[in-house]
C-alpha positions in Angstrom: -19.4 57.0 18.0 -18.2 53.9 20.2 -21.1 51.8 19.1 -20.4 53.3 15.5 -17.1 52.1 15.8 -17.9 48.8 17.6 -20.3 47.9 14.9 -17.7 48.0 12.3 -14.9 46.0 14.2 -17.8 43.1 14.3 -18.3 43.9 10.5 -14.7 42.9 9.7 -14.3 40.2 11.8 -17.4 38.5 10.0 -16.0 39.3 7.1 -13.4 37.2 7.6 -14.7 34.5 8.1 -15.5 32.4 4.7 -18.7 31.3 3.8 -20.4 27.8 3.7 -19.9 27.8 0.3 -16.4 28.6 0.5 -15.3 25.6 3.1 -17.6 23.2 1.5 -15.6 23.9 -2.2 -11.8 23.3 -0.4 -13.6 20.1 1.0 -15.1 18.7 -2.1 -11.6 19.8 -4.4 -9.2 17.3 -2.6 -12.4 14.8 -2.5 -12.1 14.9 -6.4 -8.8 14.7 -7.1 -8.4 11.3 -5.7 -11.1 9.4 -7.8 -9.9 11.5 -10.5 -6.4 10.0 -10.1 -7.6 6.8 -9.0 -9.4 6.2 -12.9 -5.8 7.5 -14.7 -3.7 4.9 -12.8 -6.4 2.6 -13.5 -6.3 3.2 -17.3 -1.9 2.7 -17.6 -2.7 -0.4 -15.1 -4.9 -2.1 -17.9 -3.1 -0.8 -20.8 0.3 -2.3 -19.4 0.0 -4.1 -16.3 3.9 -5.3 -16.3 5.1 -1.6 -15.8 2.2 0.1 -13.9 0.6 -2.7 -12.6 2.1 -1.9 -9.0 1.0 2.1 -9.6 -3.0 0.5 -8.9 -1.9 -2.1 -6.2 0.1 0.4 -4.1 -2.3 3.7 -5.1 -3.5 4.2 -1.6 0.3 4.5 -0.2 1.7 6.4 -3.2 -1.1 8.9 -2.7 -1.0 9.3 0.8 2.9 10.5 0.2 2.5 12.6 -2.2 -0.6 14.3 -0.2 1.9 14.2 2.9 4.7 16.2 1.1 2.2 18.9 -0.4 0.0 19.5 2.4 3.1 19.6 4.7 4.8 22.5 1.9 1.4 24.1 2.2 1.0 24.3 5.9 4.5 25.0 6.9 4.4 28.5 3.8 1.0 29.2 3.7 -0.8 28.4 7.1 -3.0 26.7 4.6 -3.6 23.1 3.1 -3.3 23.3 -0.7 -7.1 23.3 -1.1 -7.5 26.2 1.2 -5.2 28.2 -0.3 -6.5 27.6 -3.2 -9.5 29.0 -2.4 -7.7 31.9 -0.3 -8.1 30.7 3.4 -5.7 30.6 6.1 -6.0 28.6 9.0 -5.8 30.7 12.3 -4.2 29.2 15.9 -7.1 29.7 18.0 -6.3 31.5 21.5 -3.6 33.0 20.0 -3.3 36.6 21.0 -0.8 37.9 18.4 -3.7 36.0 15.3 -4.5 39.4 13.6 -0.6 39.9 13.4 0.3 36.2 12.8 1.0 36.8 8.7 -0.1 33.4 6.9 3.6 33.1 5.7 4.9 32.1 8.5 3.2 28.6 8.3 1.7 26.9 11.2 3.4 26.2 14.6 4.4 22.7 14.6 1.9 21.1 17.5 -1.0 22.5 14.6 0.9 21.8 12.2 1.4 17.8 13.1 -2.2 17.8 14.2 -3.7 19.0 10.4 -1.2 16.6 8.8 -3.1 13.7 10.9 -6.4 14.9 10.4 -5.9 16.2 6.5 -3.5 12.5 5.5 -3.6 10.2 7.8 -7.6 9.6 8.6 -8.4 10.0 5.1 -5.8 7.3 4.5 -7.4 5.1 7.3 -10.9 5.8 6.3 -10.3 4.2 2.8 -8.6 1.2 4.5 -11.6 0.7 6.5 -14.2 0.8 3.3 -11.9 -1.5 1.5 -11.9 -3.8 4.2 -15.5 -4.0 4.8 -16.1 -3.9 1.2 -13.8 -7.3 1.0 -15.6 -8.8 4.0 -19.0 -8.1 2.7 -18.2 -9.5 -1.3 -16.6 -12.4 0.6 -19.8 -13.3 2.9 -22.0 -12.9 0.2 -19.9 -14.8 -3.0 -18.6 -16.9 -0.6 -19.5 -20.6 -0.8 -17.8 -21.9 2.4 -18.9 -19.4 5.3 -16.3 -18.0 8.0 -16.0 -20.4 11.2 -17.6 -20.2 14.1 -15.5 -18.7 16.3 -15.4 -15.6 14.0 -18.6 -15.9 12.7 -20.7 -13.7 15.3 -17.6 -10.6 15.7 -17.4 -11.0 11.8 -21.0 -10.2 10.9 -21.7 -7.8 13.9 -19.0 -5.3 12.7 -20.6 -5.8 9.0 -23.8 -5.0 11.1 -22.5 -2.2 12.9 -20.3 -0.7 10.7 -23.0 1.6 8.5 -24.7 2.6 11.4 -20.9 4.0 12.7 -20.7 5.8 9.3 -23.6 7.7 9.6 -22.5 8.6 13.0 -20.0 10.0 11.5 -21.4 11.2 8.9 -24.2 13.5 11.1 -21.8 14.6 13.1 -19.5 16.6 9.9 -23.9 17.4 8.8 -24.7 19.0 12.2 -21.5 20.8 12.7 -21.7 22.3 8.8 -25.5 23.2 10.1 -24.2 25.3 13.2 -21.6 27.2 10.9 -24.3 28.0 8.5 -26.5 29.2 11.9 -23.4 31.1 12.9 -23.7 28.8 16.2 -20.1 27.6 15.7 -16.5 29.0 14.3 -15.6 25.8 12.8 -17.4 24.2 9.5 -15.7 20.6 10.8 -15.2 19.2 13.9 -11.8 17.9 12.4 -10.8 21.9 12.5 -11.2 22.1 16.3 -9.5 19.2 17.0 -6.6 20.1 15.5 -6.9 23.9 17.6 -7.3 25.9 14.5 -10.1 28.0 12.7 -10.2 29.4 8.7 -10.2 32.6 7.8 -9.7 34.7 4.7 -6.0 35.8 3.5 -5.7 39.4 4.2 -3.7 41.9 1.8 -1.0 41.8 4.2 -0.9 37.7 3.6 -0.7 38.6 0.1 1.8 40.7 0.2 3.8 38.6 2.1 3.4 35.1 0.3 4.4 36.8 -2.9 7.8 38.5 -1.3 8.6 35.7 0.4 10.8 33.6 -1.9 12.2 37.0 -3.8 13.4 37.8 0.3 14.6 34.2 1.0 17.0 33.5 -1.8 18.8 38.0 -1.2 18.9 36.7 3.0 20.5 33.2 2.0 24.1 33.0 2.7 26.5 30.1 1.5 27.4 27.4 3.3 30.3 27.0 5.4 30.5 23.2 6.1 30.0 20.1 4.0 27.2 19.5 6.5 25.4 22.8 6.1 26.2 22.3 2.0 24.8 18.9 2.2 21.4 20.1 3.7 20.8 23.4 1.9 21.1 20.9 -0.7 18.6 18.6 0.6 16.4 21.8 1.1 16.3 22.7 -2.0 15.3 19.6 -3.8 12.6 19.1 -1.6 11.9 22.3 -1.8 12.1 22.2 -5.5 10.2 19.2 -5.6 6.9 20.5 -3.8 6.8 23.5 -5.8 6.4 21.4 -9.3 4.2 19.2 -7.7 1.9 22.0 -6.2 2.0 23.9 -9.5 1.4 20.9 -11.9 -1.4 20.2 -9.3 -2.8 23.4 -9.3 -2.4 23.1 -13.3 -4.7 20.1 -13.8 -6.8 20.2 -10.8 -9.5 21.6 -12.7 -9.2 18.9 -15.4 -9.2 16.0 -12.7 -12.1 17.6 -11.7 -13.6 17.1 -15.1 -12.4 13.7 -15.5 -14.0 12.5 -12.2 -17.3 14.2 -13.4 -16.8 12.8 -16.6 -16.7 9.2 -15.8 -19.2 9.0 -12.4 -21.5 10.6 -14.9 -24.6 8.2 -15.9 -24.6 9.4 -19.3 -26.8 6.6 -21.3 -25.2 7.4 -24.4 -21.6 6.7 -23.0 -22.5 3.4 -21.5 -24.2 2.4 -24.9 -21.4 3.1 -26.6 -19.3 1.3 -24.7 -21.6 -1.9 -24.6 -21.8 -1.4 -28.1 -17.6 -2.0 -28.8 -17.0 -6.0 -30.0 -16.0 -8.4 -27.8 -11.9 -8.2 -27.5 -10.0 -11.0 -28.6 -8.5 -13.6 -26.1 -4.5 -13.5 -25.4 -3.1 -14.5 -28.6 0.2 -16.4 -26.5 1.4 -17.0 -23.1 5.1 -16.1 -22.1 6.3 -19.5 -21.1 8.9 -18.4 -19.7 8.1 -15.4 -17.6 6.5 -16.1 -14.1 3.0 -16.5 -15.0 1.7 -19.9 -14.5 1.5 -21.9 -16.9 -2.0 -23.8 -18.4 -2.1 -27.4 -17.7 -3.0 -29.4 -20.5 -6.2 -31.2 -19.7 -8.9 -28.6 -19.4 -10.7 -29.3 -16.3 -7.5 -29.0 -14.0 -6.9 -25.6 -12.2 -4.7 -23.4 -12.8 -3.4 -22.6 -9.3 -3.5 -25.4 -7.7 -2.8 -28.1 -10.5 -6.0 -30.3 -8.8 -9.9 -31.1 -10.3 -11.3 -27.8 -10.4 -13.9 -27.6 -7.4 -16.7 -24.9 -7.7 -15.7 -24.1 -11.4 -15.1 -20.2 -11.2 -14.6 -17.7 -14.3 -12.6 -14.2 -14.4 -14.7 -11.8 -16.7 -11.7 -9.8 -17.2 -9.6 -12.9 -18.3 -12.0 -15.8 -19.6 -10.0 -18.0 -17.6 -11.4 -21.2 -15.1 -10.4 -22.2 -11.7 -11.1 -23.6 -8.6 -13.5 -20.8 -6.4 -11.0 -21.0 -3.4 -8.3 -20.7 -5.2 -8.8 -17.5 -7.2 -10.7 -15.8 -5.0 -7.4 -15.9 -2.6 -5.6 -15.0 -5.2 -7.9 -12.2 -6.6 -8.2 -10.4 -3.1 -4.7 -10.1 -2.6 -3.1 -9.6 -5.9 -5.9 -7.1 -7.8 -5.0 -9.2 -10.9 -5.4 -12.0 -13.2 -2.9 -15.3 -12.6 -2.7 -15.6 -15.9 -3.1 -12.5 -18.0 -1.8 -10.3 -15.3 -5.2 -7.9 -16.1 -6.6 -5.5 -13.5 -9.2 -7.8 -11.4 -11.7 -7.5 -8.4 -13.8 -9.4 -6.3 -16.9 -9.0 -8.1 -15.5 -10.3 -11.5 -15.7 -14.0 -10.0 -18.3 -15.7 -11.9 -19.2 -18.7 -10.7 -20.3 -22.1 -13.6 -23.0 -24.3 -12.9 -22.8 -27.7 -14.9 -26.2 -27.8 -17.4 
């Protein structure tokens, strides 16, 4: 009867535990949601680059805050980021004794808590800086017509060098920790997860239960305020309170839909890029604004721009039409994401450079 018994308590405990398929799904749904809302700030950026020009240039920031305040509501209710509850995972303080009585309601404690924010926000966050940047340094050595100096020139390409050898470092390491889950050799699918001292685990009933009576029991138990000072942050409270909720509802709305729009455009579909390449050509500004703060054309064609001079290294936007000097707009163009004249959406690659017949 004991080893009756003991086989079942193993049972459940497996049972817990999600599957690959399971942890690999919460991973990829977060993945998709930023290229997903990366191509719709894109689209209002070229439609009207005066009003959400500064949505595309400062997307990385905006999205790392809004991922801050919902993971942060998530982790601190649910024991959960919003992906894993989603998917109806919990994440479990390991060598805690009191875990199978540790209801996911009660959020995380704050030292796992901190520790998923950096992993789940922050590295992300850094990770994309770092591709940018090497993305920039690489266009720059290879479209560039005067090379870096000397002194910078050997750390310069040894970290272009180094750097994809680094990434699939990293890489294998997430590969052979997902292989050792699926072996049943380890508890966590990431190494990420053990670093920040917690495992996943399926919501219980109890969890359930409890997430659901939670905000019916919060708002009989809350009392009024006696000071201004307590007033002033029940207030506070709320409206972030009030705030993360929308968010994580009209998130959990249209995730499924930015799901379908990242498919939708990563897709190769030859009969969407032909029509596409098929559309006429579109017509060239009709005026300048004189006035605004765009700079202004100088009259004799073969003068730049920027920096009023002979054009040197005659360089075209293909977003724009426009001609300047190669130093001068790619400067420009790598720290402002845009056109100097038109104000349009440009990168890197749309430098083309003129050669004189």
């Amino acid at each position: 009867m004991a080893e009756h018994g003991a086989h079942f308590t193993a049972a459940s405990v497996a049972d817990d535990q999600p599957s690959i398929f399971e942890v690999v799904a919460q991973d990829s749904l977060m993945t998709a949601v930023r290229p997903a809302l990366q191509h719709v700030v894109k689209v209002l950026a070229e439609s009207n680059p005066t009003h959400y020009g500064f949505l595309w240039r400062w997307f990385d920031e905006i999205f790392t805050l809004l991922d801050l305040l919902l993971q942060q509501h998530y982790l601190s209710r649910t024991s959960a980021s919003f992906s894993e509850n989603f998917y109806g995972l919990k994440r479990i303080v390991m060598g805690d004794t009191h875990k199978s009585q540790r209801l996911a309601s009660a959020g995380l404690p704050k030292q796992q808590l901190w520790k998923s924010i950096m992993f789940l926000v922050l590295l992300p966050y850094l990770k994309v800086k770092l591709e940018k940047l090497v993305s920039s340094l690489r266009e720059e050595d290879e479209y560039s017509i005067h090379p870096p100096s000397s002194r910078w020139k050997r750390f310069y390409r040894a970290f272009l060098a180094a750097y994809p050898f680094v990434n699939m470092a990293w890489e294998g390491w997430f590969l052979v920790q997902q292989l050792r889950y699926i072996l049943g050799k380890a508890q966590h699918h990431s190494p990420l997860l053990r670093l920040a001292g917690v495992q996943l685990g399926r919501l219980t009933v109890q969890d359930i239960q409890a997430l659901e009576h939670k905000p019916a029991k919060a708002s009989m138990m809350q009392q009024p305020a006696r000071s201004v000072s307590e007033k002033i942050n029940s207030a506070l409270k709320k409206a972030v309170g009030g705030v993360a909720l929308s968010l994580s509802t009209g998130l959990s709305v249209g995730v499924f839909f930015l799901q379908f729009l990242d498919w939708w455009y990563s897709s190769e579909n030859q009969e969407t890029i032909k029509s596409l390449t098929a559309l006429p050509t579109p017509p060239p500004p009709v005026h300048l604004d004189y006035n605004s703060d765009s700079p202004l054309l100088p009259k004799m064609k073969t003068v730049c721009p920027l920096c009023r001079k002979t054009r040197v290294n005659d360089t075209v936007l293909a977003t724009s039409g426009y001609v300047f000097c190669y130093r001068c707009v790619f400067h420009y163009v790598r720290s402002h994401q845009a056109c100097p004249i038109t104000g349009y959406p440009t990168e890197v690659q749309h430098l083309i450079k003129l050669y004189s017949p």
